[in-house]
C-alpha positions in Angstrom: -134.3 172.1 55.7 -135.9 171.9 59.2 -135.9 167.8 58.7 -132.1 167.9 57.7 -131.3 169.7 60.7 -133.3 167.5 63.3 -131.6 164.7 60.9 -128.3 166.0 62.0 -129.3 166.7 65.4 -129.8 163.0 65.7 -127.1 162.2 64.1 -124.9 164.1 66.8 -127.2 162.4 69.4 -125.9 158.6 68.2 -121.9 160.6 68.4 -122.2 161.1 72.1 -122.7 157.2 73.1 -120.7 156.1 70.3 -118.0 158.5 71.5 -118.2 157.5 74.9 -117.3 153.6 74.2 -114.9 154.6 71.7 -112.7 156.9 73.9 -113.1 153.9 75.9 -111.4 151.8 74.1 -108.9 153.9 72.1 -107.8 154.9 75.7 -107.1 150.8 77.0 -105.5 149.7 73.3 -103.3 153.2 73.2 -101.4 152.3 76.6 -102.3 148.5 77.5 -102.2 147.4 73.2 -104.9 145.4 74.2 -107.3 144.5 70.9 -110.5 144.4 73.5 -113.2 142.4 71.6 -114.8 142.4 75.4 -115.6 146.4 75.1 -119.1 145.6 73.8 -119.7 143.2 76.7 -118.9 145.9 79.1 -121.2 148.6 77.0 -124.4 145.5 76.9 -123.5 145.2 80.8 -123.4 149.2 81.6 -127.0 149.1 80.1 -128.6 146.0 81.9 -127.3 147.1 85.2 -128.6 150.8 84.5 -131.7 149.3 83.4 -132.3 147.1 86.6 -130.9 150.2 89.0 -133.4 152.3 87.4 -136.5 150.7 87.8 -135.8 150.0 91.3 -135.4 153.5 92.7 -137.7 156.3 91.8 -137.1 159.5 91.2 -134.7 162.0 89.5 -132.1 160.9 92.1 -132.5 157.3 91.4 -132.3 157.6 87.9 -129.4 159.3 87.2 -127.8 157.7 90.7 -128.5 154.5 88.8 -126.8 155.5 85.5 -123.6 156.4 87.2 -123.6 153.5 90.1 -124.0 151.5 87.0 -121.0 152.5 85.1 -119.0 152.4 88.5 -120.4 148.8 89.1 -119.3 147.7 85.8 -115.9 149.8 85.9 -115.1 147.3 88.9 -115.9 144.5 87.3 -113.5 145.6 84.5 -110.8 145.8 86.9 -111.2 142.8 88.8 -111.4 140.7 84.8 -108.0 143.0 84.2 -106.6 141.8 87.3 -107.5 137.7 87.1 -107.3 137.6 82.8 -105.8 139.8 81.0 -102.6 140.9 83.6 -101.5 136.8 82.6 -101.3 137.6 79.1 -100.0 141.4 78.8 -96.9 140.1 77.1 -98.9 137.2 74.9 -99.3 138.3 71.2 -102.2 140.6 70.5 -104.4 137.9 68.7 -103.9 135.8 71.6 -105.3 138.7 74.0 -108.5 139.1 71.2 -108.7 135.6 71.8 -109.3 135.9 75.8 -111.6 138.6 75.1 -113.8 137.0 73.0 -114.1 134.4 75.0 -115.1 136.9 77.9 -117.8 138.6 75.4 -119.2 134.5 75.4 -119.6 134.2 78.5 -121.3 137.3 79.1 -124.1 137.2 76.7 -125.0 133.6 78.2 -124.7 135.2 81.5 -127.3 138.3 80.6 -129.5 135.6 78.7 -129.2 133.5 82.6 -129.9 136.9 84.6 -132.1 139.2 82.9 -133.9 136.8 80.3 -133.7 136.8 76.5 -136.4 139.5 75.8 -135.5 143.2 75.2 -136.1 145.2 78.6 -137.8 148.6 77.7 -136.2 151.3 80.2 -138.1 154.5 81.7 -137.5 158.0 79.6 -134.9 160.0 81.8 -136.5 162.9 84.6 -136.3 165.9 83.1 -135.6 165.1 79.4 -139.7 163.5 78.6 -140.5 165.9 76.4 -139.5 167.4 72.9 -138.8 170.8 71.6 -140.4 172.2 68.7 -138.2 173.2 65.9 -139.9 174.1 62.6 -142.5 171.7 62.9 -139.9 169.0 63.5 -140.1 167.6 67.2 -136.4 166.8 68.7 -136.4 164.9 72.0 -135.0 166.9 74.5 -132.8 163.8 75.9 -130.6 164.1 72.2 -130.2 167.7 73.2 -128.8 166.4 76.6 -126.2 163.8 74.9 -125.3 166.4 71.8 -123.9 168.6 75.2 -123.1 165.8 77.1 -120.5 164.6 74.4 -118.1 167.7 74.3 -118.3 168.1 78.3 -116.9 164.6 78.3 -114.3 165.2 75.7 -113.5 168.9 77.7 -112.9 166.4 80.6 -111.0 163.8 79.4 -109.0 166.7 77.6 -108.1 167.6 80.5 -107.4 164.6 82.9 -104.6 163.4 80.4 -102.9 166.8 79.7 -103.1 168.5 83.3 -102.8 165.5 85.9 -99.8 163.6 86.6 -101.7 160.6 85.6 -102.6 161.7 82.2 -99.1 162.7 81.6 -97.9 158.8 82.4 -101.0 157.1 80.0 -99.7 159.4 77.6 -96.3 158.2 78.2 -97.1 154.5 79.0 -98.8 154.9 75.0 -95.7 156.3 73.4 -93.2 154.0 75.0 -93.8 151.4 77.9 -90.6 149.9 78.4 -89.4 153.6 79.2 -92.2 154.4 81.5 -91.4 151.2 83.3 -87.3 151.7 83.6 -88.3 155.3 85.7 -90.0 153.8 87.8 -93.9 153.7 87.1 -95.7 150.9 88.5 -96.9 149.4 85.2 -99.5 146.8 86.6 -101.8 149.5 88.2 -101.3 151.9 85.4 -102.6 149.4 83.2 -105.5 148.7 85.6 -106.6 152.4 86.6 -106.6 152.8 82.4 -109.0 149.5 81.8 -111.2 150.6 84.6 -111.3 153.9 83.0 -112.2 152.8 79.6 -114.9 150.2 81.1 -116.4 152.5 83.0 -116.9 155.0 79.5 -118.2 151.6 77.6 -120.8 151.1 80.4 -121.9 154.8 81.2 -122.2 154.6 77.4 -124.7 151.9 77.7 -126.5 153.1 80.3 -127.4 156.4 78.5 -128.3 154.5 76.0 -131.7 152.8 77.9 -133.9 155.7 77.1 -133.8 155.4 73.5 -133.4 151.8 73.0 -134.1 148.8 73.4 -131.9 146.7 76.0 -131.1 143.2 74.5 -128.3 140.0 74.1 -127.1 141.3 71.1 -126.1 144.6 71.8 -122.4 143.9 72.2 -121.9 142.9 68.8 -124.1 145.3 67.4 -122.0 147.7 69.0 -118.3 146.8 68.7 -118.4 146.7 64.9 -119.3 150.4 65.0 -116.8 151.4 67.7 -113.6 149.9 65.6 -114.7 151.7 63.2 -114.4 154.5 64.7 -111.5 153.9 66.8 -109.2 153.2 63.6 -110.9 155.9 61.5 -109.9 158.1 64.3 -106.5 157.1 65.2 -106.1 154.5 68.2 -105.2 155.9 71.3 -107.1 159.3 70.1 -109.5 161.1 72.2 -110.0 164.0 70.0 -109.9 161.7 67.0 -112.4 159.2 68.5 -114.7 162.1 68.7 -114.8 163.4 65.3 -114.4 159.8 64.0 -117.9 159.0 66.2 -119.5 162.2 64.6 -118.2 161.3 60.8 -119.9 157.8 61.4 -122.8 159.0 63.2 -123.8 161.6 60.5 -122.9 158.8 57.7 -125.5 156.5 59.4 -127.2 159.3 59.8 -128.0 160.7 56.3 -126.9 157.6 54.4 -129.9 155.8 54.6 -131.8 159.4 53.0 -129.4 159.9 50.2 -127.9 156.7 49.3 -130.5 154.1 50.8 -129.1 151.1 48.8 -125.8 151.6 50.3 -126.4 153.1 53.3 -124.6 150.3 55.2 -122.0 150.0 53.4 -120.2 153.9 53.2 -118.6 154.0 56.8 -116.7 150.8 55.7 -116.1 152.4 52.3 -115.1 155.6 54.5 -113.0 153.1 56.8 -111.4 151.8 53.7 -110.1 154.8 52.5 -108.6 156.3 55.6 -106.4 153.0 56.3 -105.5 153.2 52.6 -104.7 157.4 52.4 -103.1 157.3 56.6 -102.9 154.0 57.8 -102.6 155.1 61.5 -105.7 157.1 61.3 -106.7 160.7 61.0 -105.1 161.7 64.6 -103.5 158.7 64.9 -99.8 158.4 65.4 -97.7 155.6 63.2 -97.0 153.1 65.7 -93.6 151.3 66.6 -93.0 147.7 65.1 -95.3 145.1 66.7 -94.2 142.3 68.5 -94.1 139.6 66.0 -97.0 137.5 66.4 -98.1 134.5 64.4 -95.4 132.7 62.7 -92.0 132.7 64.6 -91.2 129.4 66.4 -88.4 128.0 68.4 -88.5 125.1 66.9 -87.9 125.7 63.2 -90.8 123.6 60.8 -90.0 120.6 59.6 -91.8 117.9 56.9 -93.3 114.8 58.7 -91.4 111.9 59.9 -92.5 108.8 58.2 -93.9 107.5 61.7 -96.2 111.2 61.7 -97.0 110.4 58.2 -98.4 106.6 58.9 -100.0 108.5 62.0 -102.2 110.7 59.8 -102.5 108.1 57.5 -104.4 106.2 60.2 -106.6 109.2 61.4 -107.8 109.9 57.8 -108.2 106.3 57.2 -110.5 106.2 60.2 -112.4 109.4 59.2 -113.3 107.8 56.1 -114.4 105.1 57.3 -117.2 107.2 59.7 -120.2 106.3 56.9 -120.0 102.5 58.1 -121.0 103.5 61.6 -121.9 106.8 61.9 -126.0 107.9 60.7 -126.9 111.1 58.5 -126.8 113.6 61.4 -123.0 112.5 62.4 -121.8 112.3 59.0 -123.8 115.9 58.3 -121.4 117.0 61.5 -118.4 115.3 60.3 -119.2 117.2 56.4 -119.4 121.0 58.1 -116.6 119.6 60.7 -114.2 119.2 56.9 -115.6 122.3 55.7 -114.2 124.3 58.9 -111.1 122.3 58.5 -110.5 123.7 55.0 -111.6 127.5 56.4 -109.3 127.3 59.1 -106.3 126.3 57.6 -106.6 128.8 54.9 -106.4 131.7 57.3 -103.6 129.5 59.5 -101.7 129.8 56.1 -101.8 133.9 56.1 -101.2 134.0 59.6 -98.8 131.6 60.3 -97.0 131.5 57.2 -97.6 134.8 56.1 -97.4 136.7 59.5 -100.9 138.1 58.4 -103.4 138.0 60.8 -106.9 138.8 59.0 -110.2 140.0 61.1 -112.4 139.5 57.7 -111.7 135.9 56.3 -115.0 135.0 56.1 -115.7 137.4 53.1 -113.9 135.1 51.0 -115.6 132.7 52.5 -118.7 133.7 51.7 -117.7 135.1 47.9 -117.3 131.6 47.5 -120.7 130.3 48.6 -122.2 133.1 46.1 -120.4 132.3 43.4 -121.2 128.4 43.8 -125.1 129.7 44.3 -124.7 132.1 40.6 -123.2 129.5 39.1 -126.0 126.8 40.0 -129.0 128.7 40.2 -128.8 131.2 38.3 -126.6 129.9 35.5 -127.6 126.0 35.9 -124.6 124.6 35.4 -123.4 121.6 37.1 -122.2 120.9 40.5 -118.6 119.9 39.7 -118.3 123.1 37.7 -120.0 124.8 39.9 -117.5 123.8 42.7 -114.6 124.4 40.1 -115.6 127.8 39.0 -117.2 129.6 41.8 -114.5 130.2 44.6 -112.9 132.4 41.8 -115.4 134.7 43.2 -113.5 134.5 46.7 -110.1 134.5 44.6 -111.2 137.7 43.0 -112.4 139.4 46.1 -108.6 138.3 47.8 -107.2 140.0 44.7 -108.3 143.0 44.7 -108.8 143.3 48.1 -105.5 141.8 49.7 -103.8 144.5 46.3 -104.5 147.5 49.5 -104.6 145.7 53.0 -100.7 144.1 52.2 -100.2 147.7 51.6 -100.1 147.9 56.0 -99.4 145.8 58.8 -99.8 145.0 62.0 -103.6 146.0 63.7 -104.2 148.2 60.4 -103.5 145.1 58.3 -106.3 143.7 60.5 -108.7 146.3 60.9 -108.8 146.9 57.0 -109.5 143.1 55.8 -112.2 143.8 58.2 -113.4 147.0 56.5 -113.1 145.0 53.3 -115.7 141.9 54.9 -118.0 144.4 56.1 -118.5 146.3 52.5 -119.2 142.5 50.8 -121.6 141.9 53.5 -123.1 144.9 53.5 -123.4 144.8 49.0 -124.8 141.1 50.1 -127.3 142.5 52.5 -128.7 145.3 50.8 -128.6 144.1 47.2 -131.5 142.1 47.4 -132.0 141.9 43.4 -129.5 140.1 43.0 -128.7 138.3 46.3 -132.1 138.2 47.6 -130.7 139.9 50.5 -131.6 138.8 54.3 -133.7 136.1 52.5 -130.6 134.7 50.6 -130.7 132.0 47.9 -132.2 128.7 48.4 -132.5 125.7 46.4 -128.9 125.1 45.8 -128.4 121.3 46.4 -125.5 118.8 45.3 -126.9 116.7 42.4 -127.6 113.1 42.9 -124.3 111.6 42.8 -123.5 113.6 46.3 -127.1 114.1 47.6 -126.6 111.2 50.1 -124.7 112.1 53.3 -122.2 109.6 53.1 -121.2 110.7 49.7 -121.1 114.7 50.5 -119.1 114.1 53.4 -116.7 111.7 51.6 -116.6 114.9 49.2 -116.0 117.3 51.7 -113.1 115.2 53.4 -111.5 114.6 49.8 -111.2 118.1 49.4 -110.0 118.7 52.5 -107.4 116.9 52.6 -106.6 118.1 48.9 -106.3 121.8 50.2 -104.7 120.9 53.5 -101.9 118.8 51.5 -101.3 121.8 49.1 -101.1 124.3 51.7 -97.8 122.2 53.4 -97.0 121.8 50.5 -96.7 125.3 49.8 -95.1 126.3 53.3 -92.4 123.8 52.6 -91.8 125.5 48.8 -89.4 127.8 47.8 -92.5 130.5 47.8 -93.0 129.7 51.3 -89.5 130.0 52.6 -89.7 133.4 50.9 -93.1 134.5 52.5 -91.0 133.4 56.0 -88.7 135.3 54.8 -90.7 138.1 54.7 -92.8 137.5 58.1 -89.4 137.3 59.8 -87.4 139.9 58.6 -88.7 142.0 56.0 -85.1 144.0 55.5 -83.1 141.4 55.0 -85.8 139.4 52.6 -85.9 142.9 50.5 -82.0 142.8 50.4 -81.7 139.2 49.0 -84.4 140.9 46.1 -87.3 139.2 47.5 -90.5 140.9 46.8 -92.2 141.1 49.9 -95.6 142.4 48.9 -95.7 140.9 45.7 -95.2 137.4 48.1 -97.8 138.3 50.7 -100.3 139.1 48.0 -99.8 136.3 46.6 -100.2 134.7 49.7 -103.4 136.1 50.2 -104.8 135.1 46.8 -103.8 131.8 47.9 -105.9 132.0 51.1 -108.8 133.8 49.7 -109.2 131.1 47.2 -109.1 128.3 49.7 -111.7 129.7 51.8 -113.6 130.2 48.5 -113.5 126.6 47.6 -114.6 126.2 52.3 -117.4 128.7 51.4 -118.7 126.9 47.9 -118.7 123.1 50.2 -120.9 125.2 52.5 -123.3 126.6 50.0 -124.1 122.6 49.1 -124.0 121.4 52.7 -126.9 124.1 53.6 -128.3 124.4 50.3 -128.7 127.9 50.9 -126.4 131.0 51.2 -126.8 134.1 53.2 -125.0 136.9 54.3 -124.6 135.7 57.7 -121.8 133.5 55.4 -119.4 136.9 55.1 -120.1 138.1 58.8 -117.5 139.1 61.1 -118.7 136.5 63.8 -117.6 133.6 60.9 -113.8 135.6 60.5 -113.9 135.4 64.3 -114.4 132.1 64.7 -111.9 131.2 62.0 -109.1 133.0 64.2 -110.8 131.0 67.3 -109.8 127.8 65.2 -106.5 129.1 64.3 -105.8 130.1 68.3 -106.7 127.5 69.8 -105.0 125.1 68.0 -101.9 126.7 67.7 -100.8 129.3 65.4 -97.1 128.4 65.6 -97.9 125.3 64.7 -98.5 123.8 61.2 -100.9 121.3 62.2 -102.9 123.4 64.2 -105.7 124.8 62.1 -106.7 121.1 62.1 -107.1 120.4 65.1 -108.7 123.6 66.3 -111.3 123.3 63.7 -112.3 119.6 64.7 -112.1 120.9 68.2 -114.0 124.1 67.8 -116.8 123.0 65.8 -117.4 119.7 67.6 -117.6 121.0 71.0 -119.9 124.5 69.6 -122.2 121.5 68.0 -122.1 119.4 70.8 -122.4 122.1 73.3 -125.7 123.6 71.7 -127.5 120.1 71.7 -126.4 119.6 75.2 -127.0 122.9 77.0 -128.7 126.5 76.6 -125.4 128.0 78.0 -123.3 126.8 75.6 -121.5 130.3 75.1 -120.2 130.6 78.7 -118.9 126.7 78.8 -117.3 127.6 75.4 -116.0 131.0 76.3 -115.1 129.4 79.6 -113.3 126.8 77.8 -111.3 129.2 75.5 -110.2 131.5 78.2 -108.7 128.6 80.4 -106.5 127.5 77.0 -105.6 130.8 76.4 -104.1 131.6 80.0 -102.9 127.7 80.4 -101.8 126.7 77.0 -101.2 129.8 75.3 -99.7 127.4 72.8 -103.0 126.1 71.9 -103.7 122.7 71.8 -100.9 121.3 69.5 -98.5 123.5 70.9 -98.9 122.5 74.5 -98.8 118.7 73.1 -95.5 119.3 71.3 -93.9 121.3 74.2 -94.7 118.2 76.5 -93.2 115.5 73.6 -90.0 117.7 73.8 -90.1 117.7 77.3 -90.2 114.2 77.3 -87.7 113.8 74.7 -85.0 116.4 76.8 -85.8 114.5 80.1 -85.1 110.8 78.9 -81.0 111.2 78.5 -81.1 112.8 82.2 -82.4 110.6 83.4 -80.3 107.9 81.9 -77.4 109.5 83.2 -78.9 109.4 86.5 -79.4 105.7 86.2 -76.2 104.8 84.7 -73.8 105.2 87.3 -76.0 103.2 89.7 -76.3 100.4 87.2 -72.2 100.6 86.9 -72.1 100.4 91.1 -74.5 97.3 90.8 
């Protein structure tokens, strides 16, 4: 009994730093609706700066001084990246604001790799709290007795800084209704920023407590975030008080998971994540928000099918990708095969987004349902490659199914946030069932047969099939099915009136995607000739909606490009440089604030440019030529 207790102690321990970053972030999405991928950046920062103020002064005082400078330091920072990013694109679509922030969360980890080094940094044990207290033979340190306090005091706090100042009274206005705060008066732009500094300095002051118990490293922004949208959305976003018994319920789980159900362990806060946004979509404190703005999908310029000059013009370009085995070698044609892969990942998710108004934060599980399926089929079944490639992204169709059946069920950031409770509970089943997926050592050994072996051949493969699924997918967007899944994305009322289906469309939809990325995933499986877990990750689903941004979700040729241009320059960039991450994040936040278009979309707005500008000036011109 005495270890169940400490067990719980600990648990409540984990809460306090957890809640800290989350009441972070809840606070900055509830008022600024901000989807802050960057919060994990600012918690890795909190705890390196800590770390280095720490060691340098001595002493009770410059301990706990350094803890709190840090979080201040940091806080500042927040504002001034609040006051040069993200105030440009307050009125951009939210996946367009993820977009910037991951980019920012790039640039950061190559920045604490270019400071402090790539080793883990081992930070002193806090003055006061060295020692452990006795409790039935069990020892508890004394510094998880300090955070299990130090949570409620700065819950108590926050309590009472939005329900007693005038401040808290306009955040909580500012989250019900902006425009309204705005029309009385309330000088939006530094409400937004005094709320970001707020929540960056509770992400850093979270990582700064966190350098007496752990480990200070590069990869402790991801490690985090995961956790702390969890807990956000299983708390209700903009939720203090739901943030801080969402941070305990997912503490605890981790907590006592890995005692009584060790082989799933990882895998029952998603399954806990899953059912909340099922049962109450907007969380257990959570209000049900207002519409959101409409994000992918709605052009000015309604879609059209190619011209025949656009169709001779791709005609070209794939002619002269196909023709890359007659001067490129193996390690430019391997590029050019993962380059098609992408290609096909990309514009299966473009397809939900764009088409479907769906924007998905866990792609990549179909994705890598399809990669599995190819290695069952192959390895463990022996049968051969083309079936292989025929029969296993059913796996990935399966896994839309039945997973798309619930998360078509919501909309908007809950829509989101559950496909990505969804990847996380296939990666974890990957991870930790190691019978049958061999786990972090994956499966090896699965290789194309001989007719494909050769790179020439596999890539000619790979860009057959993807421009087989590309075709189909405008194909489909130009359908009756896809003017009725516009339908839906534009005006869900009015589709429902007509007797279209709406969810019944979407899930469809979905299927559709899922199955794509299946067939992305199984090309992948034979390009490696090995499949892990990293294949369902939620870094893989975030570079998918990278692809899809940056080339332009309002565009139907967009996923194309962005996936040639992603991918090419990530390759390129890692054989060139070891900051590749900052010149990539660079590089994403400049075309997010100057083309927030993306790349097709700021070519197409300067051919219409072009196009409206040509009769002005021949009207300019014509009177002068009727003088002459």
């Amino acid at each position: 009994m005495a270890f169940y207790i400490v067990q719980f102690l600990t648990g409540l321990a984990s809460a306090a730093s957890l809640f800290l970053v989350a009441s972070g972030l809840s606070i900055i999405f509830g008022v600024t609706r901000i989807v802050n991928f960057a919060h994990g950046a600012f918690y890795m920062l909190g705890a390196y700066v800590a770390f280095t103020l720490t060691e340098r002064f001595s002493g009770a005082f410059g301990f706990w001084g350094g803890i709190v400078a840090a979080a201040l330091i940091i806080a500042a920072v927040g504002v001034l990246v609040e006051m040069v990013l993200l105030r440009r694109i307050y009125h951009s679509p939210e996946l367009f604001q993820l977009l910037a922030t991951f980019g920012l969360t790039l640039m950061v980890e190559d920045v604490v790799v270019l400071i402090w080094g790539p080793s883990e940094l081992l930070g002193r044990r806090a003055p006061g709290f060295k020692g452990a207290v006795d409790f039935f033979g069990q020892n508890i340190p004394s510094y998880d007795l300090f955070l299990i306090v130090l949570g409620p005091i700065v819950l108590g706090v926050l309590w009472l800084l939005f329900q007693r100042t005038r401040w808290g009274v306009l955040v909580r206005a500012a989250t019900q209704d902006r425009d309204m705060v705005a029309a009385l008066g309330v000088n939006q732009k530094w409400l937004f920023t005094s709320v970001f500094a707020v929540g960056v300095f509770l992400a850093a002051l979270g990582g700064a407590l966190q350098i007496p118990r752990d480990a200070v490293h590069h990869a402790m922004d991801l490690r985090i975030i995961v956790d702390v949208f969890v807990v956000v959305v299983i708390g209700g976003l903009g939720s203090i008080v739901g943030a801080f018994v969402a941070a305990v319920l997912v503490s605890e789980l981790n907590a006592f998971g890995i005692l009584i159900f060790p082989k799933i362990s990882i895998v029952l806060v998603f399954l806990v994540m899953a059912a909340v946004l099922i049962v109450r979509p907007w969380g257990l404190f959570g209000r049900q928000e207002a519409p959101a703005r409409r994000t992918p999908g709605l052009t000015i310029n309604p879609w059209r099918p190619l011209t025949s000059g656009e169709r001779l013009a791709a005609l070209a370009t794939l002619v002269v990708a196909a023709a890359l085995p007659l001067f490129g070698g193996n390690y430019a044609l391997t590029v050019g095969s993962e380059i098609a892969i992408f290609v096909i990942f990309a514009a299966s998710l473009h397809f939900l987004m764009s088409v479907g108004g769906l924007a998905s934060f866990g792609h990549a599980a179909y994705f890598g349902l399809g990669a599995y399926g190819v290695a069952f089929l192959a390895k463990m079944a022996g049968l051969p490659m083309i079936v292989s490639l025929l029969l296993g992204p059913l796996l990935g169709c399966l896994g839309a199914a039945v997973f798309g059946f619930f998360a078509v069920q919501l909309s908007g950031v809950y829509f989101a946030m559950l496909t990505l409770a969804f990847a996380q509970i296939v990666w974890s089943i990957a991870f930790q069932w190691v019978s049958v997926t061999g786990g972090d050592n994956g499966i090896l050994g699965v290789w194309p047969e001989k007719w494909a072996s050769s790179p020439s051949h596999f890539y000619w493969l790979s860009l057959g099939i993807a421009v087989l699924m590309v075709s189909a997918l405008r194909i489909a967007v130009f359908s009756p099915f896809g003017f009725a899944l516009r339908a839906t994305r534009d005006s869900p009322l009015r589709s429902e009136a007509i007797g279209i289906d709406g969810k019944r469309i979407q899930w469809t939809a979905f299927v559709i995607a899922g199955t794509v990325a299946g067939f992305a995933g199984a090309l992948f499986a034979y390009l490696k000739g090995s499949v892990f877990p990293d294949s369902l990750g939620i870094s893989l689903s975030v570079d998918a909606l990278v692809m899809v941004l940056l080339g332009g979700v309002e565009t139907i040729s967009g996923a194309v490009v962005g996936a040639i241009v992603y991918k090419a320059l990530n390759i390129w960039l890692v054989s060139q440089t070891d900051l590749s991450k900052l010149v990539l994040g660079a590089f994403i936040v400049l075309i997010v604030v100057a083309f927030p278009k993306g790349i097709v979309g700021m070519l197409t707005t300067i051919q219409h440019r072009r196009r409206s500008a040509s009769p002005k000036s021949a009207l300019l011109t014509s009177p002068i030529e009727t003088a002459e």
